[in-house]
VEXDO-112295 format. One line per 3 residues: number of its first residue (from 1); for each residue z, y, x of N, C-alpha, C. Coordinates in Angstrom, 1 decimal. Atoms other than C-alpha are relative to their C-alpha. Layout:
// residues N
NUM> Z Y X Z Y X Z Y X; ...
This chain:
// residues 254
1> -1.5 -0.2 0.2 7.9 50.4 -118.0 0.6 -1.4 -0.1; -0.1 1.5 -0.3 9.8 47.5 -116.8 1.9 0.0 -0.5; -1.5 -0.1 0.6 13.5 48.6 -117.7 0.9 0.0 1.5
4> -0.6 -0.1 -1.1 14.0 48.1 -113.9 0.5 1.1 0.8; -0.1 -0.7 -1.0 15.5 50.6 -111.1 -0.4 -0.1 0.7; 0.5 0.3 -1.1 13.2 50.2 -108.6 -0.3 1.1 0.5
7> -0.1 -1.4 -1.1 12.2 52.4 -105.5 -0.9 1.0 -0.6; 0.6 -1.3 0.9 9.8 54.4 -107.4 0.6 0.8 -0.9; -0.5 -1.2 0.3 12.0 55.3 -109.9 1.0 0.6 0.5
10> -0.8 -0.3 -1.0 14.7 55.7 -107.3 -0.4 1.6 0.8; 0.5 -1.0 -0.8 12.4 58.0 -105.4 -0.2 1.1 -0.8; 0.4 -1.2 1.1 11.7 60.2 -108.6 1.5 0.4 -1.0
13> -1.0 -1.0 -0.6 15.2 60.8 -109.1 1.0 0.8 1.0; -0.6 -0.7 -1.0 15.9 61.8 -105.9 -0.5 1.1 0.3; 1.2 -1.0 -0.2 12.6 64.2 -106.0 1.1 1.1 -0.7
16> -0.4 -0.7 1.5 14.7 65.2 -109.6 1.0 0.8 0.8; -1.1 0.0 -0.1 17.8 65.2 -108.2 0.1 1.8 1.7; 0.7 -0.4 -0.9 16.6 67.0 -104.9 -0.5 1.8 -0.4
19> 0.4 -1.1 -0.1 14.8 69.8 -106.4 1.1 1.4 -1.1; -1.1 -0.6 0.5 18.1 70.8 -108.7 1.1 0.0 1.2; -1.2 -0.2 -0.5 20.5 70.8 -106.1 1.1 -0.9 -0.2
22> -0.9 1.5 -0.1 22.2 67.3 -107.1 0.3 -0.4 1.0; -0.3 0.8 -0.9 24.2 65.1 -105.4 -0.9 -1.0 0.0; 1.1 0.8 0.2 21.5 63.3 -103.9 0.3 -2.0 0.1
25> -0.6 1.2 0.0 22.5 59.5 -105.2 -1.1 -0.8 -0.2; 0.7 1.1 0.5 19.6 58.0 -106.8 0.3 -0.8 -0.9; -0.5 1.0 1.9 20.9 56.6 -110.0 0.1 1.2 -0.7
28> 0.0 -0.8 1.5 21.5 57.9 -113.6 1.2 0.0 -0.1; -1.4 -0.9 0.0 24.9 59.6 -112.8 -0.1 0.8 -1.1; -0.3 -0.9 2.1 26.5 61.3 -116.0 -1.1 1.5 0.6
31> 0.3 -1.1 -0.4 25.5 64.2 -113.8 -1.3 0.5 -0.3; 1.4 -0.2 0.4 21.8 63.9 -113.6 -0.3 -0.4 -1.3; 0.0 0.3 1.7 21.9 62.5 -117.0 -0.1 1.5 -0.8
34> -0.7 -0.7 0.5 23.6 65.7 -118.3 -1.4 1.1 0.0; 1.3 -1.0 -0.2 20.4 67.8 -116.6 -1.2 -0.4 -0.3; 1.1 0.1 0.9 18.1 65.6 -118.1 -0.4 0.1 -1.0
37> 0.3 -0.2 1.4 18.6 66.5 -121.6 -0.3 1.5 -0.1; 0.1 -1.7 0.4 18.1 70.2 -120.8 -1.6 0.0 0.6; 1.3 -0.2 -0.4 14.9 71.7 -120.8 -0.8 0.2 1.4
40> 0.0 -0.1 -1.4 13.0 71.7 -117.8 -2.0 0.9 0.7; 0.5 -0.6 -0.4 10.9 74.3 -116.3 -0.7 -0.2 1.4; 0.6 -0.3 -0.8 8.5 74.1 -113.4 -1.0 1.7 0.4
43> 0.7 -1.5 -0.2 7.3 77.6 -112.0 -0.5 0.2 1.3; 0.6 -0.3 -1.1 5.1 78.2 -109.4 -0.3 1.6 0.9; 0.2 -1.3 -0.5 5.1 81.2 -107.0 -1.3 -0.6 1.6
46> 1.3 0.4 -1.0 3.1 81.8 -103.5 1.1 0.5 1.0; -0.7 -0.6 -1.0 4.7 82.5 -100.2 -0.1 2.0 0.2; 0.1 -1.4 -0.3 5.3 86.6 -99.8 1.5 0.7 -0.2
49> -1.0 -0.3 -0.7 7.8 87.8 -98.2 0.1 1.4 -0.6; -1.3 0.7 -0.2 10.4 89.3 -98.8 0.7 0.1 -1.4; -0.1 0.9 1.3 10.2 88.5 -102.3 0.8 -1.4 -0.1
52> 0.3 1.1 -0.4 9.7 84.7 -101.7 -0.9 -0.7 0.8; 0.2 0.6 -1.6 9.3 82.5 -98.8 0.0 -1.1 0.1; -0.3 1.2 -0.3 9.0 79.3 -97.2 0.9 0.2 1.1
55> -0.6 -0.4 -1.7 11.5 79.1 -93.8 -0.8 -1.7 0.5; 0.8 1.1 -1.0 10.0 76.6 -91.2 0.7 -1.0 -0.2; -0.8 0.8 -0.4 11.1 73.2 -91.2 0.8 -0.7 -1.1
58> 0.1 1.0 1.2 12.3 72.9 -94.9 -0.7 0.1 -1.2; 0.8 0.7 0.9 10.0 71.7 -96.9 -0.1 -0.2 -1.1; -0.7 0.5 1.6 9.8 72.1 -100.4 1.1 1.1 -0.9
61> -1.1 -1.2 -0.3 12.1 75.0 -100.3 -0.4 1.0 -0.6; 0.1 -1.2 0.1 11.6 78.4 -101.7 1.2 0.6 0.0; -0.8 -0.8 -0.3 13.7 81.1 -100.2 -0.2 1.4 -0.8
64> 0.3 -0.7 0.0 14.3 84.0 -101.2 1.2 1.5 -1.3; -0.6 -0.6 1.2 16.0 87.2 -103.5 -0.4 -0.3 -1.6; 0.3 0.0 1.4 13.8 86.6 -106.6 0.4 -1.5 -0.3
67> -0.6 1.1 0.3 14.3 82.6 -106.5 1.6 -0.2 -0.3; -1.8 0.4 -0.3 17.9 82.9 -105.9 0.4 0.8 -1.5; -0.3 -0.7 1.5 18.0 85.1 -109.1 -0.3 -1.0 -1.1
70> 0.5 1.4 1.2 15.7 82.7 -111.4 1.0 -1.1 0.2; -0.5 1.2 0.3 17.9 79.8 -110.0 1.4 0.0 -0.7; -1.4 0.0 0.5 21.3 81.6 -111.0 -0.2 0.1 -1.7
73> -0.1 0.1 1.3 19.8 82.5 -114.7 -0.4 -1.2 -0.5; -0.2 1.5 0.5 18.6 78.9 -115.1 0.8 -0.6 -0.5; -1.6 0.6 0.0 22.2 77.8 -114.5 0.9 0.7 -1.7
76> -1.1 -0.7 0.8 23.5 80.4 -117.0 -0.9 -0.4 -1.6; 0.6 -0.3 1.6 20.6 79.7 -119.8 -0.2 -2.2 0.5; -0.1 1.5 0.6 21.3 75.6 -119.4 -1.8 -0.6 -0.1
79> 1.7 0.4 -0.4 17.2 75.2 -117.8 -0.1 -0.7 1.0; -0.2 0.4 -1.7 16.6 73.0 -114.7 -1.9 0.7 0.1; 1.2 -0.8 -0.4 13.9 75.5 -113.3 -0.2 -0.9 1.8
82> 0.8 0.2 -1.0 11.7 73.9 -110.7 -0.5 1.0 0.7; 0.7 -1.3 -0.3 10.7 76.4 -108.1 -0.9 -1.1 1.1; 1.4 1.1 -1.0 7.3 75.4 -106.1 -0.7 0.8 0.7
85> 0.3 -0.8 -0.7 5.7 77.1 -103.6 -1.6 -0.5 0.1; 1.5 0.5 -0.2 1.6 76.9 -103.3 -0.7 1.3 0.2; 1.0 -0.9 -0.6 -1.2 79.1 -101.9 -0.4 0.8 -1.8
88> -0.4 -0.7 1.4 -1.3 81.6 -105.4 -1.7 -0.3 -0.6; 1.2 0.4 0.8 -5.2 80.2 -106.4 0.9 -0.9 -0.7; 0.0 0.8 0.3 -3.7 77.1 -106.9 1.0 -0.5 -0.8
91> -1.0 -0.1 0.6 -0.3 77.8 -108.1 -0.8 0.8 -1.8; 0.1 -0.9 1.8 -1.9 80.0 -111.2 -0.9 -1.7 -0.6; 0.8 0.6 0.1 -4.7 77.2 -111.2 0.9 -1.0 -0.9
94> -1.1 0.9 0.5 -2.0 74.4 -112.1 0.5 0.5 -1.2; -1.1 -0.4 1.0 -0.2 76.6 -114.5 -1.1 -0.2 -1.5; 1.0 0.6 1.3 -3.7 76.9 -116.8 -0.4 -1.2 0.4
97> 0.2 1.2 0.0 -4.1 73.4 -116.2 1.3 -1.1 -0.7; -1.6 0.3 0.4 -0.7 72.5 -117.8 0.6 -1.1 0.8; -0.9 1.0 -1.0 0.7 70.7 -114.6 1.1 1.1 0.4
100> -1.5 -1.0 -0.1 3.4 73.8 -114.5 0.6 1.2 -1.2; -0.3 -1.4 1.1 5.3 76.2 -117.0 -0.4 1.2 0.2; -0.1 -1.1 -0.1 5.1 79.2 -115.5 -0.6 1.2 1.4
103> 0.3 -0.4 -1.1 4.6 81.6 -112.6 0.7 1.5 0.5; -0.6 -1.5 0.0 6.7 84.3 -110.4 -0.3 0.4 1.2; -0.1 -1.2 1.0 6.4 87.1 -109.6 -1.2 0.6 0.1
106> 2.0 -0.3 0.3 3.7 88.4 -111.1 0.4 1.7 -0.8; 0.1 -1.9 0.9 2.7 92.5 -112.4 -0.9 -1.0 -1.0; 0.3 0.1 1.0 1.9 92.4 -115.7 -1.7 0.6 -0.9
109> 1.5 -0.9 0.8 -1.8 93.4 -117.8 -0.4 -1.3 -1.0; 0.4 0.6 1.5 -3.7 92.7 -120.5 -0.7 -1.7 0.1; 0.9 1.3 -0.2 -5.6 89.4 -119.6 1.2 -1.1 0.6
112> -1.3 1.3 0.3 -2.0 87.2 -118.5 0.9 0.5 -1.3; -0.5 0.0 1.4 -0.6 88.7 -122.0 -1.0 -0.9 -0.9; 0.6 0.8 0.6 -3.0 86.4 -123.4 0.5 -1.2 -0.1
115> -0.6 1.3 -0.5 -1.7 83.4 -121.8 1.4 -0.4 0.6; -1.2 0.4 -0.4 1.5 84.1 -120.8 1.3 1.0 -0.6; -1.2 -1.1 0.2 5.2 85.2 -122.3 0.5 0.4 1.1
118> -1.0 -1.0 -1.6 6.9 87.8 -119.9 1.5 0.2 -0.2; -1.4 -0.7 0.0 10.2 88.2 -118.7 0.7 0.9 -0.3; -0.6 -1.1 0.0 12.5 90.6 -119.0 -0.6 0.3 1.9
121> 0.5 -0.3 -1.0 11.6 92.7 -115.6 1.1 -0.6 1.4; -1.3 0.1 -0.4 13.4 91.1 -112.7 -0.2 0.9 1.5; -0.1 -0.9 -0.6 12.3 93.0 -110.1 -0.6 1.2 0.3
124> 1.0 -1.4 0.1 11.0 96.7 -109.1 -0.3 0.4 1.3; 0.2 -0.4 -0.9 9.1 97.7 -106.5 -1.1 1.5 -0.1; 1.1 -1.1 0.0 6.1 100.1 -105.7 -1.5 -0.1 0.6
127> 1.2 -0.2 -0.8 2.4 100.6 -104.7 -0.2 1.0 0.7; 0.0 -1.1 -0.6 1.7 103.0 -101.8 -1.0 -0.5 0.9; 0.7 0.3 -0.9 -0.2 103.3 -99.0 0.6 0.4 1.4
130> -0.3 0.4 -0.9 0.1 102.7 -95.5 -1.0 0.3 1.4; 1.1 -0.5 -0.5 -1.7 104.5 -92.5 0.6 0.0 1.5; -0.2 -0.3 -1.2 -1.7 104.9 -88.6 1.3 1.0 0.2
133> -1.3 -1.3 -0.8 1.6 107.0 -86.9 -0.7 1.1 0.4; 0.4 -0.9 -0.4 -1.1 109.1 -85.7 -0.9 0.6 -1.0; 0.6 -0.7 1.6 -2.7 110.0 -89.2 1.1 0.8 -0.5
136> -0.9 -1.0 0.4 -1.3 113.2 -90.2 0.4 -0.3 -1.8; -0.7 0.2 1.7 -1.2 111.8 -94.3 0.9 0.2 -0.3; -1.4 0.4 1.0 1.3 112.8 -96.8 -0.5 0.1 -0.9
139> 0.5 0.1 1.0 0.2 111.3 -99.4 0.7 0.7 -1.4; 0.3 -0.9 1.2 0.7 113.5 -102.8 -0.1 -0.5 -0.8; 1.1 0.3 1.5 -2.3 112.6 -105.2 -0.7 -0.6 0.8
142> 0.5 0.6 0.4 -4.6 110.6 -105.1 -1.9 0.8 1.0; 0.9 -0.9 -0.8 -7.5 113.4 -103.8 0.5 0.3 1.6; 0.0 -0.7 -1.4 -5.8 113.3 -100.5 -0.8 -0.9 0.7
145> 1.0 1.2 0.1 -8.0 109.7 -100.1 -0.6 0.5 0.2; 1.3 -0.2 0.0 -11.1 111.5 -100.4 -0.7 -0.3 1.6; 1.0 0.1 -1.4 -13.5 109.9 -97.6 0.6 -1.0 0.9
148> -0.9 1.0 -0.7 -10.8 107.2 -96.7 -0.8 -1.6 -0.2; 0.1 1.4 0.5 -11.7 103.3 -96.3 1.4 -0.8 -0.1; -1.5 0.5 0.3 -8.6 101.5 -97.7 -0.5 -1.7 -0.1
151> -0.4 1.3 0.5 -8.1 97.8 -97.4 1.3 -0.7 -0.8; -1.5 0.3 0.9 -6.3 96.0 -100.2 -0.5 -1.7 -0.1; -0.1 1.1 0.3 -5.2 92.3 -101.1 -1.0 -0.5 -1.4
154> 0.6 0.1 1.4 -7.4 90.9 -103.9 -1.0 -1.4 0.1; 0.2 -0.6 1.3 -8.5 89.9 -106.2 1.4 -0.2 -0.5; -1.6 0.0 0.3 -5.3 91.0 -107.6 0.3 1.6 -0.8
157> -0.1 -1.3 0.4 -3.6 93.7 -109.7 0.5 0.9 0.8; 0.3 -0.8 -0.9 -3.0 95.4 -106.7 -1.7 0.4 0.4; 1.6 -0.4 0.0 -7.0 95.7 -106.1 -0.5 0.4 -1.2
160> 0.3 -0.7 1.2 -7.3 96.5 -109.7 0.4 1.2 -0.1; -0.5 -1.6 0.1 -5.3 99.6 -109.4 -1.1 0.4 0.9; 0.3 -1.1 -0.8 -7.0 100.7 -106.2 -1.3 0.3 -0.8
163> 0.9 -1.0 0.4 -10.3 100.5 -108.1 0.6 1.1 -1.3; -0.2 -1.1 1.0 -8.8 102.6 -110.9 0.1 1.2 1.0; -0.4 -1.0 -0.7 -7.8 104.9 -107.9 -1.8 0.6 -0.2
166> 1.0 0.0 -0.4 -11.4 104.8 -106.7 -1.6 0.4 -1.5; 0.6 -0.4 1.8 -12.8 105.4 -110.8 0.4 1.1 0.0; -0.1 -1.4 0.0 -10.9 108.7 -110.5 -0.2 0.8 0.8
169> 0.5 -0.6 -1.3 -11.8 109.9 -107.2 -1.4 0.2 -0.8; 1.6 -0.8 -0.3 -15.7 109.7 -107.9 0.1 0.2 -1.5; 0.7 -1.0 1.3 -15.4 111.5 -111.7 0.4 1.1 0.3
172> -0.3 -1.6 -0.2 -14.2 114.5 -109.7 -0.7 -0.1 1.4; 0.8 -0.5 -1.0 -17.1 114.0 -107.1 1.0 -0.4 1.8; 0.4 0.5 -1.2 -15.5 112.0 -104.3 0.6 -0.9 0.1
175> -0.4 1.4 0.4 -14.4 108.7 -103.2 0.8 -0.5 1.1; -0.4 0.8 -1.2 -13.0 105.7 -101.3 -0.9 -1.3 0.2; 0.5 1.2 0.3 -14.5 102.8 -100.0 1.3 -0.9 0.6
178> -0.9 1.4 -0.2 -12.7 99.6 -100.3 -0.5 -1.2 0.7; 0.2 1.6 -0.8 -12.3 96.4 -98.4 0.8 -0.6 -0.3; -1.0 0.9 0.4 -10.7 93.9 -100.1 -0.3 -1.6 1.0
181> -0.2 1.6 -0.8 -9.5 90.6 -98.7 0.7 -1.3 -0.4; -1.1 0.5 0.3 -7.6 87.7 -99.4 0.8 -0.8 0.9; -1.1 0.3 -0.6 -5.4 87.4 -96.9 -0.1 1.6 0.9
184> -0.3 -1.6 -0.1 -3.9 90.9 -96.1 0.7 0.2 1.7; -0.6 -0.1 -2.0 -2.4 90.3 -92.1 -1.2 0.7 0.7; 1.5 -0.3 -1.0 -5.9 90.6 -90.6 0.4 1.8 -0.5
187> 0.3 -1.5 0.5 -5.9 94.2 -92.9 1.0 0.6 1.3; -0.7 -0.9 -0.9 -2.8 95.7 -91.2 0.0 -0.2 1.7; 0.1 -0.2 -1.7 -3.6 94.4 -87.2 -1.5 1.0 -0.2
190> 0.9 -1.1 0.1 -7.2 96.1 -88.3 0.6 1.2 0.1; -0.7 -1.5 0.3 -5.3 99.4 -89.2 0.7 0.5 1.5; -0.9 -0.2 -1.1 -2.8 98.9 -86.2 -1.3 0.7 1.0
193> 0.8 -0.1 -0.8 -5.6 98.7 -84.0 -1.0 1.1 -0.3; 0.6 -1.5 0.0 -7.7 101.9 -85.3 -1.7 -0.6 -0.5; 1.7 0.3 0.7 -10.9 99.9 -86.5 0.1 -0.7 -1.4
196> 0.7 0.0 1.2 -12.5 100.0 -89.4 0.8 0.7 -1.3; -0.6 -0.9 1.4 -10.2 100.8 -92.2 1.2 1.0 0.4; -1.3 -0.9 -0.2 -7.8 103.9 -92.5 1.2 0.0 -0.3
199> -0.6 -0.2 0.9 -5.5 102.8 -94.7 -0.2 -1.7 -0.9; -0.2 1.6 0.9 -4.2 99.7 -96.8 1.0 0.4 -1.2; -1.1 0.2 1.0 -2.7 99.7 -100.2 0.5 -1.3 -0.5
202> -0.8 1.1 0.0 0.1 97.6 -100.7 1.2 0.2 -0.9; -1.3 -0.2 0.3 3.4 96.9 -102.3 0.6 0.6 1.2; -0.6 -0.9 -1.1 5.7 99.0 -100.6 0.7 -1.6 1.3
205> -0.6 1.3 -0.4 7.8 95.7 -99.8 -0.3 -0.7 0.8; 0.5 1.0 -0.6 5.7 93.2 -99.2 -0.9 0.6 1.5; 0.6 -0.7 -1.3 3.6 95.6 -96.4 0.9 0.2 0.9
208> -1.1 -0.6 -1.0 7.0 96.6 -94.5 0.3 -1.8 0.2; -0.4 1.6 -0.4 7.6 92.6 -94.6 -1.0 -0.3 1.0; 1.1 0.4 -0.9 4.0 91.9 -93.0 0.1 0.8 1.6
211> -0.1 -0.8 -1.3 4.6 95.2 -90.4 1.0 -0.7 0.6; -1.1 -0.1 -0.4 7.6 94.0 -89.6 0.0 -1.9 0.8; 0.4 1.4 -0.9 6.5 89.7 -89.0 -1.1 0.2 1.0
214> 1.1 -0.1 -0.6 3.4 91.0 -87.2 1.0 0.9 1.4; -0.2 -0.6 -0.8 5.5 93.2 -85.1 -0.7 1.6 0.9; 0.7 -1.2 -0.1 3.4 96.3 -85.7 0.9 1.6 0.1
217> -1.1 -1.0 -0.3 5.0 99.4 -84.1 -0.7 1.6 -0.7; 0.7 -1.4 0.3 2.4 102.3 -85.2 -0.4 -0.2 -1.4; 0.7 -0.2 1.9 1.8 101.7 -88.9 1.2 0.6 -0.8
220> -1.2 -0.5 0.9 3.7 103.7 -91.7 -0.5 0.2 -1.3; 0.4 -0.2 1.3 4.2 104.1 -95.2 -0.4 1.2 -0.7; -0.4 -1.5 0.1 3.2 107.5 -96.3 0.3 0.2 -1.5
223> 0.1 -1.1 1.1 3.5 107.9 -100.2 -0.1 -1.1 -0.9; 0.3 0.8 1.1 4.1 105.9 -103.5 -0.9 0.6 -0.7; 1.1 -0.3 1.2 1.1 105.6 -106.2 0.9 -0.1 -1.1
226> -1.0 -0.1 1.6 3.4 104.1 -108.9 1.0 -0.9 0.3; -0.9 1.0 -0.5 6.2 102.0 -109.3 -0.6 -1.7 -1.0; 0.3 1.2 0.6 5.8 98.4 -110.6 1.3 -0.9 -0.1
229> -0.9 0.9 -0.1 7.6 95.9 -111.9 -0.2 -1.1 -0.2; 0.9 1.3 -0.2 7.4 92.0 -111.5 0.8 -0.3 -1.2; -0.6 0.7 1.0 8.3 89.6 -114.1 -0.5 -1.7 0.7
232> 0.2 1.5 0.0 8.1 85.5 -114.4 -0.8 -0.1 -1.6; 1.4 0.2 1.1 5.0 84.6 -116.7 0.7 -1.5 -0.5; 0.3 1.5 0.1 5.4 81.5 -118.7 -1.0 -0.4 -1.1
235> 1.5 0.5 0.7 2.7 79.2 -120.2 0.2 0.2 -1.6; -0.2 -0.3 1.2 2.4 80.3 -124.1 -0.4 -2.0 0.0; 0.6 1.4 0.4 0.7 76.4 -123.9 1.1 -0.8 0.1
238> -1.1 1.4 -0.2 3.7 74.3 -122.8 1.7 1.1 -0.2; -1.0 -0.7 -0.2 6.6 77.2 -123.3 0.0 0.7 -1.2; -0.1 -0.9 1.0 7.8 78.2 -126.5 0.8 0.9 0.0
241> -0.6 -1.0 0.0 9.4 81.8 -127.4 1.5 -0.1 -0.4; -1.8 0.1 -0.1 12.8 80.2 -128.0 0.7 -0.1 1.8; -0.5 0.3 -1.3 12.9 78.9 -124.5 -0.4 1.4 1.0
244> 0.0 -1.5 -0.7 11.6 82.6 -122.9 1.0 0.9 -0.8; -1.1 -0.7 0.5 14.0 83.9 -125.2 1.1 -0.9 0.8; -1.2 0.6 -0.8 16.6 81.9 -123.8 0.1 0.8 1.6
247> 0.1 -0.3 -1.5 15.8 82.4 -120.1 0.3 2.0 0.1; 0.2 -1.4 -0.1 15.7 86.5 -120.8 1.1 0.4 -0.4; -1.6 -0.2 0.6 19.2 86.7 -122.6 0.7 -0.3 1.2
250> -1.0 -0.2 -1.5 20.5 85.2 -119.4 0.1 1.0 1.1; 0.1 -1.0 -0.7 18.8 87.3 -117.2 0.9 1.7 -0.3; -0.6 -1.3 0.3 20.1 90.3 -119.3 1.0 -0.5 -0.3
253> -1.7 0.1 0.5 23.5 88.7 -119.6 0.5 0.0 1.5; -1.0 -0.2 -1.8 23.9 88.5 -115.3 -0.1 1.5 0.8
């Protein structure tokens, strides 16, 4: 620490300045000043559409309905929330490693209630499943499965449900087999194309996002399992319960 303005620290508040939506100047304007005395939140999510997104070209960016919400309650709860986009190992990875506060959007269970305060819910979707145009399925219950191979996203609390699915299938004598993956495109051109699996459970959302960039004309949704809701996780280790109280009063004040 030299007392100087030089390009380094030039370049780190332009990063600052840059990732709030400042006028990007490069000095200690009242402005950036003003957002440096307020708390400041980094949150990591993963690309998944049509959640959140990256768009081609800029860099650094996260697009999206849920970002655009977290960025307006930041504003209203006086937080400069960092949003970051990373492949979701390494985004969680960072967060227990205390190089980020938080993480969105994430379903909720017993093992990130350990480590993480939750939001108020910001958004709600669903799990269902998703089968050929020419598969008579309407899904119902759960027994209409019987004898299906389902590919799901995982390891993930989506692949945790299905085995729960897959726990009550065989205590009434019959089952599914699963193929989990972790990257879920390949799953739905598999399906498209009529090999190997019958069936994919997904968020309802995020699967009509993937049919719909893939340009898949014969796959459909047949039937919600449950509904779900996401939240924004933050680190019990670097985020205390005034500041997730804060952030959750806004949310339930817009």
């Amino acid at each position: 620490m030299d007392g100087i303005v030089g390009p380094k620290t030039r370049a780190a508040i332009l990063e600052f300045q840059r990732d709030l939506d400042l006028p990007l100047t490069g000095q200690l304007d009242k402005e950036t000043i003003d957002y440096l005395s307020r708390p400041t939140l980094i949150l990591n999510t993963q690309d998944s559409p049509p959640f959140q997104y990256h768009i081609q070209g800029m860099k650094g960016k996260v697009h999206g309905p849920v970002p655009d919400v977290i960025r307006v309650v930041c504003i209203e709860a006086k937080l400069n929330c960092i949003l970051r986009l990373y492949e979701w190992k390494e985004a969680q990875e960072l967060v227990q490693a205390g190089k980020a506060h938080g993480l969105f959007t994430i379903g909720w269970n017993a093992e990130r209630a350990k480590s993480l305060h939750r939001s108020l819910p910001i958004i709600e979707s669903e799990y269902g499943f998703f089968v050929r145009d020419e598969d008579p399925l309407d899904f119902q219950q759960v027994s209409d499965l019987d004898g299906y191979t389902v590919g799901v996203y995982g390891p993930s609390n989506t692949s945790r449900t299905l085995q729960t699915i897959h726990s009550v299938l065989k205590n009434r004598n019959m089952q599914i087999h699963i193929k989990e993956t972790r990257d879920d495109k390949p799953l739905y051109k598999e399906l498209s194309e009529g090999q190997g699996i019958q069936a994919v459970f997904a968020n309802r959302d995020a699967g009509n996002a993937i049919i719909n960039g893939l340009g898949l004309n014969n796959v459909r949704y047949v039937g919600r399992y449950k509904k779900i809701l996401y939240y924004v996780g933050f680190s019990k280790n670097l985020v205390n319960e005034t500041i997730a109280d804060r952030f959750n009063k806004a949310l339930q004040k817009i």
